[in-house]
C-alpha positions as CSV (number, residue, x, y, z in Angstrom):
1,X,-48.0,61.2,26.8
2,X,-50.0,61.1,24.0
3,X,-50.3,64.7,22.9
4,X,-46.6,65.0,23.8
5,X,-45.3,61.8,21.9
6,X,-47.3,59.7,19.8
7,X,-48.7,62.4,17.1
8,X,-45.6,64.1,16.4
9,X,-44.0,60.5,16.0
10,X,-46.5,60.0,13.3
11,X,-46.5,63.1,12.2
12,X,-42.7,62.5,11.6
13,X,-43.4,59.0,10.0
14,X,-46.0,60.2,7.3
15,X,-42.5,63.2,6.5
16,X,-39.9,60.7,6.3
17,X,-42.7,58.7,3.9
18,X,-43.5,61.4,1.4
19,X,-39.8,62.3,1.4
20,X,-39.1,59.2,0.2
21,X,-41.7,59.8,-2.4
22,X,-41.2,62.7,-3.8
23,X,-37.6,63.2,-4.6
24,X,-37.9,66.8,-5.8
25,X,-39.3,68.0,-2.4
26,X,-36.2,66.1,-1.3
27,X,-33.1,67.8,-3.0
28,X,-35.3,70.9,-2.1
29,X,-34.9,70.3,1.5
30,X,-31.6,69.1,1.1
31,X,-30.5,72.4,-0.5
32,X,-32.6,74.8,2.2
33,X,-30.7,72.7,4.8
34,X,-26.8,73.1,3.5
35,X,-27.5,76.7,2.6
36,X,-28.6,77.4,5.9
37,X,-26.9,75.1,8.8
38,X,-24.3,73.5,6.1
39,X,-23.8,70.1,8.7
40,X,-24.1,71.9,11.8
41,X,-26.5,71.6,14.4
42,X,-30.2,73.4,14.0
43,X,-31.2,75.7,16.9
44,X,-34.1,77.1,17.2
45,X,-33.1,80.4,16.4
46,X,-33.1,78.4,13.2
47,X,-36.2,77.7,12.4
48,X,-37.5,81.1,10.7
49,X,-34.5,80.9,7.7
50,X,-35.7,77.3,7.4
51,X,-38.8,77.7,5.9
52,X,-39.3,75.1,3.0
53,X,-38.4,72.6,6.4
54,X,-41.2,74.1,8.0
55,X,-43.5,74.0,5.1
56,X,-43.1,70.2,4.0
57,X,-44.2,69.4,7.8
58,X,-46.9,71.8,6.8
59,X,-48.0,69.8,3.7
60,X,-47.4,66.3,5.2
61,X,-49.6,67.3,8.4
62,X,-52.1,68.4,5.7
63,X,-52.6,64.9,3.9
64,X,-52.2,62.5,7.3
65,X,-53.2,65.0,9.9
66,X,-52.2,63.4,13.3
67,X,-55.2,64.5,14.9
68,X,-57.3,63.3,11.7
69,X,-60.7,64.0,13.4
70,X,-62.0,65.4,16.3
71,X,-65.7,66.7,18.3
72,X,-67.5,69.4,19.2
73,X,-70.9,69.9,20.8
74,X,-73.4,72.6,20.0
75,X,-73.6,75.1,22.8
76,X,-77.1,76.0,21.3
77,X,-79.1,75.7,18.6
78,X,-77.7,76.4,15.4
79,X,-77.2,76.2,11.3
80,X,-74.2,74.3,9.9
81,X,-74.2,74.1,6.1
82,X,-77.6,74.2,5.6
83,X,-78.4,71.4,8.4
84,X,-80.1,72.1,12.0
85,X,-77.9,71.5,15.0
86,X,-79.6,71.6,18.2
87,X,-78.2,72.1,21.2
88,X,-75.6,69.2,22.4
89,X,-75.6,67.8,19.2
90,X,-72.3,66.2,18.3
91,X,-70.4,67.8,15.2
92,X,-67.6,66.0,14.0
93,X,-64.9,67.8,12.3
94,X,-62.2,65.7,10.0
95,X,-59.2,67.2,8.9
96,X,-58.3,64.2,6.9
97,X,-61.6,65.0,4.5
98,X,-60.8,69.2,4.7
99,X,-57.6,69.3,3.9
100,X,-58.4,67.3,0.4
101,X,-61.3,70.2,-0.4
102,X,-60.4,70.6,-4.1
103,X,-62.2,74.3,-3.6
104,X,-58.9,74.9,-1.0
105,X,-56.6,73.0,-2.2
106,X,-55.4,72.7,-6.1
107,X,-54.1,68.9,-7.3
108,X,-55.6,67.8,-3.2
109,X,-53.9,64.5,-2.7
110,X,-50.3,65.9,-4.3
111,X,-47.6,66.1,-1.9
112,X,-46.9,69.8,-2.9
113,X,-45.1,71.9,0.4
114,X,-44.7,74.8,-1.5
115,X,-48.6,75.6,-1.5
116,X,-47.5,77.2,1.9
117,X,-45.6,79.7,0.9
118,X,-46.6,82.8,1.7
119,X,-47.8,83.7,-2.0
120,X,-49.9,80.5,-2.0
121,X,-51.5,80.9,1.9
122,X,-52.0,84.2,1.7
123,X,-55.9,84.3,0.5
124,X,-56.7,80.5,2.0
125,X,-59.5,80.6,4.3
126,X,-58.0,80.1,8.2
127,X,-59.8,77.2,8.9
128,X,-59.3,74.9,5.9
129,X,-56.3,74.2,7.6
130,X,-56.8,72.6,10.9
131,X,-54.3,70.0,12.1
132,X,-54.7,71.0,15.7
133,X,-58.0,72.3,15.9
134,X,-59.2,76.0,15.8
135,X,-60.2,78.1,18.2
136,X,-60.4,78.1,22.1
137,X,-60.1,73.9,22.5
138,X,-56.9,74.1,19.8
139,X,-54.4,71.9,20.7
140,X,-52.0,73.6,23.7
141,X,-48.8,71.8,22.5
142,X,-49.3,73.0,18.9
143,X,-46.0,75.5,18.5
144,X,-44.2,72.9,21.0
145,X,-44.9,69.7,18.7
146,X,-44.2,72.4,15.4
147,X,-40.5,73.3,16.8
148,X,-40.0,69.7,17.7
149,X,-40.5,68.2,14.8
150,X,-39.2,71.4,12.7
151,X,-35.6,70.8,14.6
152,X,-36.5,66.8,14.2
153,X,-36.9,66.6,10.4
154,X,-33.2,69.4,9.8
155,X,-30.8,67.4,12.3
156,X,-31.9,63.9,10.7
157,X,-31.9,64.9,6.5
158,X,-28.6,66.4,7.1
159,X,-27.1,63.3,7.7
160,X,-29.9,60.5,6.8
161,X,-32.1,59.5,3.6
162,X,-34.8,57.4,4.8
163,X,-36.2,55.4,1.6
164,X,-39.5,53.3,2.2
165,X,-38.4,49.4,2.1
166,X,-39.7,47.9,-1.4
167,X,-42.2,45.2,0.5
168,X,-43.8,48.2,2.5
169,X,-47.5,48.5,2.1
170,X,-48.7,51.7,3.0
171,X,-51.9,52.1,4.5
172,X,-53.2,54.9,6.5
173,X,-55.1,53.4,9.7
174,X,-57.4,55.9,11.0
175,X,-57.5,55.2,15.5
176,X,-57.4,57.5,18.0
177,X,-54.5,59.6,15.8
178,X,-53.5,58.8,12.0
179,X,-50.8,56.1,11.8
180,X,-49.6,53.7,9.1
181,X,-51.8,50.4,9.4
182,X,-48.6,48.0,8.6
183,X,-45.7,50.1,10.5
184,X,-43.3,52.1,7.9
185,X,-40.1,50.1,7.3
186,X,-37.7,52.1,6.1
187,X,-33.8,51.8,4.5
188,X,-31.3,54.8,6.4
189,X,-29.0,55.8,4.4
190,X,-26.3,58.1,5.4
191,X,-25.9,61.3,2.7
């Protein structure tokens, strides 16, 4: 329930937030989604001419990570940036702190989706980017959660503009997954 619910709710939360922030990144999405489904439906044979969609649930994922830190144990003894880690040592990955690197990431605490275009991504390092983990323990709903909340985020700005409420106090609250300390009220407008 959790892997299947609660992180792509809040991943969904932290979009609808910097939406309402950034209203550039807005009219952008507004204009990908009227070129391309002009008030219909989304499928998800959608989903590849939808791209900008796809990359501002990129960028959000990349400043409030749902998963915003995670474990792994040493199998043996190794090196890790210079430090010893025996075997069954405990390292601690945080994509919170990683996806802030200003060596990675230009202008890190922006809210910029088009650093994922494919002109920006191409020469990033693969694992700068981690919002579901790397490797063989990466998350197994990762393209399930991506199409949900890619077909989430093109049905609801076709029709709604979510503004955050002017007595919100925005807080990220790192628990078990990233979520907004005080709740996100929000004002739905229709478009």
């Amino acid at each position: 329930l959790l892997a299947g619910h609660e992180t792509t709710a809040n991943a969904l939360t932290w979009t609808w937030y910097l939406l309402s922030q950034n209203p550039d990144a807005e009219a952008k999405l507004h204009a990908e989604l009227k070129a391309v489904l002009n008030g219909r439906a989304p499928t998800v044979g959608d989903l590849p001419r939808l791209p900008y969609t796809r990359m501002v649930i990129d960028e959000t994922m990349r400043l409030y990570p749902p998963a915003w830190g995670f474990s792994r144990q040493a199998m043996g003894d190794d090196r890790l940036g210079g430090y010893r880690l025996p075997k069954g040592w405990m390292a601690f990955v945080i994509p919170y702190v990683l996806h802030r690197l200003p060596a990675y990431w230009p202008n890190p605490d922006a809210f910029d989706p088009d650093r994922f275009s494919p002109e920006r991504s191409a020469d990033r390092p693969k694992f700068v980017y981690v919002p579901f983990g790397a490797g063989p323990r990466q998350c197994i709903g990762n393209q399930f959660a991506l199409i949900e909340a890619h077909l989430s985020v093109a049905t609801l700005a076709q029709k709604y503009r979510l503004q955050l409420a002017s007595s919100q106090r925005v807080d990220a609250w790192p628990l078990i997954t990233l979520r907004p300390r005080y709740g996100m009220s929000m004002i739905v407008e229709r478009r």
